[in-house]
N, C-alpha and C positions, 0 to 999 in steps of 0.2 A: 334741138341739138341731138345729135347720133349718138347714143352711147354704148364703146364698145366694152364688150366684156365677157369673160370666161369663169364659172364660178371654181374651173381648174385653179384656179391662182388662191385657191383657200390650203391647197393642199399640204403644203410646209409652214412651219413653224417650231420654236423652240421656246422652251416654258422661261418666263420673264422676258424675252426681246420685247422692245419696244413694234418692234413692226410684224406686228401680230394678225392673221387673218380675222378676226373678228373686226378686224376697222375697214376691210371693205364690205364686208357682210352687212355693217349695218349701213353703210354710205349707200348701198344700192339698195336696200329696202328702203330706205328713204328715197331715192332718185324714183324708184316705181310708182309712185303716190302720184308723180305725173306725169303726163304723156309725152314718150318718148320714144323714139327709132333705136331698138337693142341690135345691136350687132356681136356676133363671135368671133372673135378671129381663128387666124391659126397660126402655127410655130412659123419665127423668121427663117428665111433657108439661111444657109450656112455665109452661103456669098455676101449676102446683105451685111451681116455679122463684120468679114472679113474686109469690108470695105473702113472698118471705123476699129477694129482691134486684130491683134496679131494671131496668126493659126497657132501659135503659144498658149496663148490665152486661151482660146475657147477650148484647146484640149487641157489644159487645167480645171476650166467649170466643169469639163463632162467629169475629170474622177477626183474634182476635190483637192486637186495640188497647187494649195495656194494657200498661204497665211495671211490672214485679217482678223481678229479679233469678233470685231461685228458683223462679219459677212460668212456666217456658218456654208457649210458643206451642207446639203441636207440631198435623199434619197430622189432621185428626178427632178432637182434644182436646175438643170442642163436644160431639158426639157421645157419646164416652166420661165426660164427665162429667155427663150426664144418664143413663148408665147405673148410678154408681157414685148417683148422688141417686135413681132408681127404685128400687137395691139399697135404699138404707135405707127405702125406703116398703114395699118387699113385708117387708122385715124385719119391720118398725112392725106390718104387718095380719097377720101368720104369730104374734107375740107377743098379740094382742089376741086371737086366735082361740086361744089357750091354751097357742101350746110356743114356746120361749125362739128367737130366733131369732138368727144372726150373717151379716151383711155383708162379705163378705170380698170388698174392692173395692178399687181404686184408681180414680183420685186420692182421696184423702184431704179433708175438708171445713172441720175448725172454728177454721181461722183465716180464710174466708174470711166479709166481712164484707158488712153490706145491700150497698156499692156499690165493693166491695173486694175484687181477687182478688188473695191475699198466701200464703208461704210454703207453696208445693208443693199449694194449695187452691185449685179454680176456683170451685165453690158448695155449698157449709156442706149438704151431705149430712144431718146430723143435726137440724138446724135446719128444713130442706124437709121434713122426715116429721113431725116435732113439730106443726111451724105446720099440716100437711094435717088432720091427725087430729086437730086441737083447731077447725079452720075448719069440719070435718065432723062436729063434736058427738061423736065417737068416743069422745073421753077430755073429762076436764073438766080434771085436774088434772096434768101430767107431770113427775116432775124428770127431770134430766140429767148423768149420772155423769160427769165427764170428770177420765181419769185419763193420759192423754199427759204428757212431761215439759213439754211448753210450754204453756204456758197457751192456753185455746179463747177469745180475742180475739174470734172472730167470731161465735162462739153467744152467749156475754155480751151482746155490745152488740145483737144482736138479739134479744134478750127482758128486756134489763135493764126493769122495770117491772110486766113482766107477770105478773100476779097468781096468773095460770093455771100458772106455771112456774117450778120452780124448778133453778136452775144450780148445781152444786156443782163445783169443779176442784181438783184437787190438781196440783199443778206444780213443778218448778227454779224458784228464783230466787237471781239472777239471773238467765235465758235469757231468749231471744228467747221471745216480741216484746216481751219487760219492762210486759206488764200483770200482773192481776191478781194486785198488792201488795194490796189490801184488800177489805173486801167491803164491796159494794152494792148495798142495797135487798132483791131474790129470788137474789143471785147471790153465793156463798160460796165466798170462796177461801181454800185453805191454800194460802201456799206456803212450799217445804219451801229448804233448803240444800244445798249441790252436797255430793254423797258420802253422802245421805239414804241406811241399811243399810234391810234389812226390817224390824228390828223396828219403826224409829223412823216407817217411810212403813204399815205396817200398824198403828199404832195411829191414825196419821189417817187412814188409810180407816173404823175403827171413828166415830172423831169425823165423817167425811163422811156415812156412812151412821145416825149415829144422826139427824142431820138431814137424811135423805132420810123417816125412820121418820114424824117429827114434820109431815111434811108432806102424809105418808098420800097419796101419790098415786095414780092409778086404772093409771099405767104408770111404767115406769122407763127410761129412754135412756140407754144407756153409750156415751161416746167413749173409746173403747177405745186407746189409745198403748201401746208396748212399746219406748220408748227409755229407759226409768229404768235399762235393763240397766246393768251393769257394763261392759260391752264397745262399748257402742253411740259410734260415730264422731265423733257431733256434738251428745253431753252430756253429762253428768257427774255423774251417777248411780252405785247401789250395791247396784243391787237383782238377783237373781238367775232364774233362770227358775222354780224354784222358788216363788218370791215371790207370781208369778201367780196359780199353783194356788193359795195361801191367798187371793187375791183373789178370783177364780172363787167359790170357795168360801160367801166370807163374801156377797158381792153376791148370789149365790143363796139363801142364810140370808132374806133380805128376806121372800120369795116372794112377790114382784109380777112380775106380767106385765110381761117384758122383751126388750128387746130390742138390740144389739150395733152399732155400724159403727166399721168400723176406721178409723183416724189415722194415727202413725207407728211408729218402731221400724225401725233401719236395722244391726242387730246381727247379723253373723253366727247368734248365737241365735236370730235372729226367729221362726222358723216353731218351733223347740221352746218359747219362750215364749205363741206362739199357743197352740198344742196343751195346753200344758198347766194354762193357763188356762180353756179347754174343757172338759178332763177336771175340771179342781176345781171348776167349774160342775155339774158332770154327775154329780160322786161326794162330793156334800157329806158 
């Protein structure tokens, strides 16, 4: 597996956020222990951006004029979030050209919405490589894994409709942001009950994935979360790190060209829940 990444995206942070750069730092000194294809990227141009959020918006990230609570301003956040949005485009074209690639990036994307920058998410990363490679005649048809404890708010409402794409999310509920309670139209949600163990969140991964099968798409987009931990600060979840690796696993079972961008996951585990979600990718 290809793994992109920029150790730029260590560079912001604010004292007590959960989504601290020290949890990629150690994810990829872990990922390094074995052999793997590093890739850099570089910043998303602007158009890529503007195909999935408002010229609004993105002139908001650049100086800060936006209220959210959890989605601070910080000094070249503009910047770096068009770093972690080109990550999942070089991901996107590294998978299309035939080896599974992963995004190992921050900030994190898919609660952020067309004209919405909301919880720890300046621009919906996964949504800007979707929308490129489907504008670019690339893929015809893509779904989109998203398996974070919170529901992808923002990838939903940007492709609810579209014919070309199908949404699948497994989530907490009740959590934040308290959507996706039901499914609508291309966009399929389970959501599961706080303390959801593995067996009970891996047989809806079988049930997400038998509707990824039925949809036969030409690529596969995982929004990759690792807060369902057991341990993790700010959900309430049951799942182990363990757990992953039978995820990895069974999502590579598919064999569609795929490809990975990270979300959240704020567990002391984090970086062994990465890894080992990789490895059960990699040793189905």
């Amino acid at each position: 597996m290809v793994i992109v990444h920029s150790p730029r995206c260590l560079e912001y942070s604010a004292p007590g956020h959960p989504e601290r750069p020290e949890r990629i730092l150690t994810a990829a000194a872990e990922l390094e222990e074995s052999p793997h294809t590093w890739l850099v990227p570089e910043p998303c141009p602007e158009a890529d951006i503007l195909r999935v959020h408002t010229a609004a918006m993105l002139r908001d990230v650049q100086i800060g004029h936006y209220e959210d609570v959890d989605t601070p301003h910080f000094t070249n956040i503009y910047e770096l979030a068009r770093l972690s949005a080109g990550s999942a485009i070089l991901a996107a074209e590294q998978a299309l050209a035939g080896t599974p690639a992963f995004s190992l990036m921050r900030p994190p994307g898919h609660h952020a919405e067309h004209n919405r920058v909301m919880g720890f998410c300046y621009f919906n990363n996964v949504a800007i490589a979707v929308a490129k490679l489907l504008a670019e005649n690339k893929a015809r048809h893509i779904a989109i894994l998203d398996f974070d404890c919170h529901h992808g708010n923002g990838t939903e409402a940007i492709f609810r409709g579209d014919d070309h794409v199908l949404f699948v999310s497994l989530h907490q509920s009740p959590c934040y942001p308290n959507t996706g309670l039901v499914s609508l139209e291309n966009c399929v949600n389970f959501p599961l009950p706080p303390r959801t163990g593995p067996a009970e969140f891996l047989h809806a991964i079988d049930d997400a994935l038998a509707k990824i099968r039925t949809f036969a798409p030409d690529l596969l987009a995982v929004s990759a979360g690792f807060d369902m931990h057991e341990d993790d600060p700010i959900t309430d979840m049951a799942l182990d790190a363990e757990t992953y690796r039978e995820v990895g696993r069974r999502i590579a079972a598919l064999r569609l060209p795929s490809f990975i961008v990270l979300e959240g996951g704020y567990a002391n585990a984090f970086a062994d829940c990465v890894a080992t979600f990789v490895d059960g990718w990699e040793s189905p």
